[in-house]
C-alpha positions in Angstrom: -1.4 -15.0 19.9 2.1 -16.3 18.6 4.5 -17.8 20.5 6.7 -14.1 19.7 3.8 -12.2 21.2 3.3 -14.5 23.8 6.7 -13.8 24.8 6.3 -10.4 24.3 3.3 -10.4 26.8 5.6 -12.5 29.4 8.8 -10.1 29.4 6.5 -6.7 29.5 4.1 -8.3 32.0 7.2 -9.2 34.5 9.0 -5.4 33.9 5.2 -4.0 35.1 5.6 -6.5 38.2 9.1 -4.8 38.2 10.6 -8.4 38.3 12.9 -6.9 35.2 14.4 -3.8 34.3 13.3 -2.2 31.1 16.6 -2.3 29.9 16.6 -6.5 30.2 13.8 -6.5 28.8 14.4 -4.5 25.6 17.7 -6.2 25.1 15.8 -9.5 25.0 13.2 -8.7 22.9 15.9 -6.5 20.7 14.3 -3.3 21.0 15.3 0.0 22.5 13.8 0.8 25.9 11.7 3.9 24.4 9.7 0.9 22.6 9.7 -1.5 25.0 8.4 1.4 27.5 5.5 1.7 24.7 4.8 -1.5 25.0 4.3 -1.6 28.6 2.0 1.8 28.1 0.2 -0.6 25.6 -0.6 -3.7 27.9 -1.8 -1.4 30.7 -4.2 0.2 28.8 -5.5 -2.5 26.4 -4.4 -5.6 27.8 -3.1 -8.6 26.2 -4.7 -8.2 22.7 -3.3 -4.8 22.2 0.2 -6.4 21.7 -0.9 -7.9 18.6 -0.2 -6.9 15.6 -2.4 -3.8 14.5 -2.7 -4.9 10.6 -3.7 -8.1 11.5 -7.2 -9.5 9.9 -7.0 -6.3 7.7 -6.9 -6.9 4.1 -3.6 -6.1 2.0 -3.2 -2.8 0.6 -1.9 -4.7 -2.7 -5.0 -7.2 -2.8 -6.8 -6.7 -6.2 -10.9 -6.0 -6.4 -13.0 -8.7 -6.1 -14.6 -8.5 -10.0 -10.9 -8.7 -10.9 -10.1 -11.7 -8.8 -12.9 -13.6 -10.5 -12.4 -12.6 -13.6 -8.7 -13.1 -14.2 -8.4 -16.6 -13.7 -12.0 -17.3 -15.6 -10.0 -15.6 -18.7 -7.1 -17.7 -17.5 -8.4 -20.6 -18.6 -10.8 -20.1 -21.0 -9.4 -17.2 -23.6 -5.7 -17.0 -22.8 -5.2 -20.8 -21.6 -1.6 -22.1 -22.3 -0.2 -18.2 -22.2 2.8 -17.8 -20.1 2.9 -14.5 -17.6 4.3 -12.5 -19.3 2.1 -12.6 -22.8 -1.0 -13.2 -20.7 -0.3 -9.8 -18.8 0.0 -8.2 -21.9 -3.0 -9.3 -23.9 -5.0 -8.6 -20.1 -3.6 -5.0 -20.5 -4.0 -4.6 -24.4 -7.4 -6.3 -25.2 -9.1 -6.4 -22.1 -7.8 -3.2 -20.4 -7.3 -5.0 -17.3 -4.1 -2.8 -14.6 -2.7 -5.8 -14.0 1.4 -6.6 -12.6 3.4 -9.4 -14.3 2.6 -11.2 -11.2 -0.8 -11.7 -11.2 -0.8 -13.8 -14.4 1.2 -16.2 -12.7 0.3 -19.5 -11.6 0.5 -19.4 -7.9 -0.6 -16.0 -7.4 -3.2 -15.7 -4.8 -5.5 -13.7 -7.0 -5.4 -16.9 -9.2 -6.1 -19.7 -6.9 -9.4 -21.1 -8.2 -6.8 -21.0 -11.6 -4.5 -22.8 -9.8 -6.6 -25.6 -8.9 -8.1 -25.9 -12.4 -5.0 -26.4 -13.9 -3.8 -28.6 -11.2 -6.3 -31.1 -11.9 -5.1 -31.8 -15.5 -2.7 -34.6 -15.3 0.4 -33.4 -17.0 3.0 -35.9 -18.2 2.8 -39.6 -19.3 0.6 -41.2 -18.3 
């Protein structure tokens, strides 16, 4: 857990043992009472781990398919190497009808890591 769940865990756990209101609570966490009594409903029934965040370990609704992931930094380097975004997106579009955003034929995307470190091995600059 992170230290802000941890703390989460601490404030609800001491409002069950009715050490705090609900209210003191809430205004510490910065949350209105309904939520932190959800909470509360949350750690009896689930314990700990159900205070986490729900979305956590799941993959991003944005994240591209894997055969896209592999491919676009293979063309990257090989077909379109030394494009900048902005071209590189198009041609991806145009010539290899690839649905691709601006942002994926940048650099330090994260669909373009194994890019990233193929280009980051080439020494740039004098030497």
């Amino acid at each position: 857990m992170s230290r802000k769940e941890l703390l989460r865990a601490g404030l609800v756990k001491a409002a069950l043992a009715r050490r705090i209101t609900n209210r003191q609570g809430a205004t510490s966490l910065r949350l209105s009472v309904r939520q932190f009594q959800r909470l509360k409903r949350r750690l009896e029934t689930g314990g700990d781990a159900a205070l986490r965040h729900r979305s956590r370990g799941q993959p991003s609704a944005h994240r591209l398919p894997a055969g896209l992931r592999t491919k676009v930094p293979t063309l990257m380097t090989t077909v379109y190497a030394g494009f900048n975004d902005v071209y590189l997106t198009e041609k991806l579009r145009e010539v290899e009808q690839l649905p691709l955003s601006r942002a994926c034929g940048r650099i330090p995307c994260s669909c373009c890591q194994i890019a990233a470190r193929a280009l980051s091995s080439r020494r740039v600059g004098p030497p």
